[in-house]
C-alpha positions, 0 to 999 in steps of 0.5 A, a space after each residue: 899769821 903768826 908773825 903779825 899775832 906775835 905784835 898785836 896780841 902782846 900789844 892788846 895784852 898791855 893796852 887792854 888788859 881788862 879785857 881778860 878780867 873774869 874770863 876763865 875760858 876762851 875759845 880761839 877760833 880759827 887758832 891754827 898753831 896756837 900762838 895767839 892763844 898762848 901768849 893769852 893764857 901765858 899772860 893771864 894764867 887762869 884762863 882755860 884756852 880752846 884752840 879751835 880749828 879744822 881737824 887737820 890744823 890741830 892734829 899737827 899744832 903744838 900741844 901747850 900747857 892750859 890749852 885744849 885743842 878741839 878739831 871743828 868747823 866755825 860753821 858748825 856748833 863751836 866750843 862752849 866758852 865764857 869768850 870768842 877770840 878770833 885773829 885773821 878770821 874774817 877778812 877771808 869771807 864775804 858778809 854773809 858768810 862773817 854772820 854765820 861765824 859770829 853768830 856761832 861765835 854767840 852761840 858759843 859763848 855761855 849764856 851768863 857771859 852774855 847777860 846784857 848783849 842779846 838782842 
């Protein structure tokens, strides 16, 4: 996968750059060896990255400048973070199990940043 991130993730940093204005924290979620989260923060410095994955996964990932690495589980309670980023994550579940995900996704994301989405 990180073949396929070193395209898209330079593509949505000059197609979208907006995106990241104001994000000072972003946990990437399912951030296997990191190379999405890198070429983030490398892009936009101010950005205090959260490589989450299984214990195993971040024992072994490289260990990057403005990256902190978290050992977790995406079913469990999830970093704290002013962002979620995921890549290659959800297509490897079935619905039900998306939700689970993306509502921990929510509840990780600090409640000021998410003025205006809950529902």
């Amino acid at each position: 996968m990180a073949c396929d991130t070193r395209l898209t993730v330079p593509a949505i940093i000059k197609g979208c750059p907006e995106v990241f204005d104001g994000v000072e924290s972003l946990v990437d979620v399912g951030g296997g060896n990191g190379t999405a989260l890198s070429l983030l923060v490398k892009a936009f410095p101010w950005i205090r990255g959260i490589k989450f994955d299984l214990p195993h996964v971040v024992a072994v990932a490289p260990k990057s400048g403005g990256i902190e690495n978290v050992g977790g589980d995406m079913f469990m309670p999830i970093p704290k973070a002013e962002a979620a980023f995921l890549t290659w994550i959800l297509h490897d579940w079935d619905d039900g199990e998306c939700i689970k995900i993306l509502k921990k996704c929510r509840e990780a994301i600090l409640e000021d940043k998410r003025e205006g989405y809950d529902r």
